[in-house]
Structure formats: structure tokens, C-alpha cells
C-alpha positions in Angstrom: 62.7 68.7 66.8 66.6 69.8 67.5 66.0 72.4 65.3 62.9 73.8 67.2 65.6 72.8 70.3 68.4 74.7 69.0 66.0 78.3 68.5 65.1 78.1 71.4 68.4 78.2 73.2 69.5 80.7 70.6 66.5 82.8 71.8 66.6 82.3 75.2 70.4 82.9 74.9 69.8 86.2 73.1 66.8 87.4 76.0 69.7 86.7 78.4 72.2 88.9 76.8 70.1 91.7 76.2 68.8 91.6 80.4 72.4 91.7 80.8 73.6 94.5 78.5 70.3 96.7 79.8 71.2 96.6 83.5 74.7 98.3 82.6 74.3 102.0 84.2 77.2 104.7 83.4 77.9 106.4 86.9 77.7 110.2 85.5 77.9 112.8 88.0 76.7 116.0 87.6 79.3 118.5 87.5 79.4 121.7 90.3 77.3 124.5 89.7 79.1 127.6 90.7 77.2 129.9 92.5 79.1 133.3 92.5 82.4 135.1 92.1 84.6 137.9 93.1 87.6 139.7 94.2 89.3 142.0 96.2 92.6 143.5 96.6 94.0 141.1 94.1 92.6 137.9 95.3 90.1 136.2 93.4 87.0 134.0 95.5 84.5 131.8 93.8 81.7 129.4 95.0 80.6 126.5 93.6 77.8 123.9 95.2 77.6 120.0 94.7 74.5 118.9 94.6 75.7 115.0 95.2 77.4 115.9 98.0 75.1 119.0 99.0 78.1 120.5 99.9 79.5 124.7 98.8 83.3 124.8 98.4 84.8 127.9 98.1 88.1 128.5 95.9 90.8 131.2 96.2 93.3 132.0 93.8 95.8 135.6 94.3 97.2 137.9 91.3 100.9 135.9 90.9 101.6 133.9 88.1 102.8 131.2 90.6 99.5 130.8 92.8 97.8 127.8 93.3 93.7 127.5 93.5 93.3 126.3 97.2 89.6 125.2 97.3 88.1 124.1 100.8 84.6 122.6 101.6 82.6 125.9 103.3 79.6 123.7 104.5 78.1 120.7 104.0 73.7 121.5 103.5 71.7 118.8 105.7 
């Protein structure tokens, strides 16, 4: 009888753990998407859209070595 005990709280243990473990969800975001590209007069543009915050940023870099990429949100899609 405290064998047929035991297995059961070994298996009831067990069905526990494994609810547990399954209701464990990674939070992976998509990355952006860029949309498009280009440039002019030595400054580079590109778009990108991000679908989990349904928003399009766009990024602008110039030709210097020392330029930083300055990305700003363009619009935010209802």
C-alpha cells in the first residue's frame, strides 16, 4: 500500500513539473523589417517598420568616418 502511495506522489509530482516547465514562454520579438533605402548628397536614409510596435523609424547616417546613425520614430500606424 505505501508503495502504490509513494507512485503516486512520484507521478503526481512528475505531472506537476511538466505543467510547470510547459507554461515557460521565451519573449522573442521579431526583429524590424526595413522597408527601403537611399541617399543623397552624401547622406545616407533608411527605413525600417516594427511590426510590434506598428511603428516606421527612419535612420540617417552622413559620409564622415565620425557620424553617428541618428534614428527617429517617423509615425506610429493605428
Amino acid at each position: 500500500m505505501i508503495k502504490i502511495g509513494g507512485l503516486l506522489l512520484v507521478a503526481a509530482i512528475a505531472t506537476y513539473g511538466l505543467h510547470a516547465f510547459a507554461q515557460i514562454r521565451a519573449d522573442a520579438r521579431p526583429a524590424v523589417t526595413p522597408i527601403s533605402s537611399s541617399s543623397s548628397n552624401g547622406i545616407s536614409f533608411a527605413w525600417f517598420y516594427d511590426s510590434t510596435e506598428r511603428t516606421v523609424f527612419v535612420c540617417r547616417i552622413g559620409q564622415a568616418s565620425g557620424d553617428t546613425v541618428e534614428c527617429k520614430a517617423k509615425t506610429t500606424i493605428q
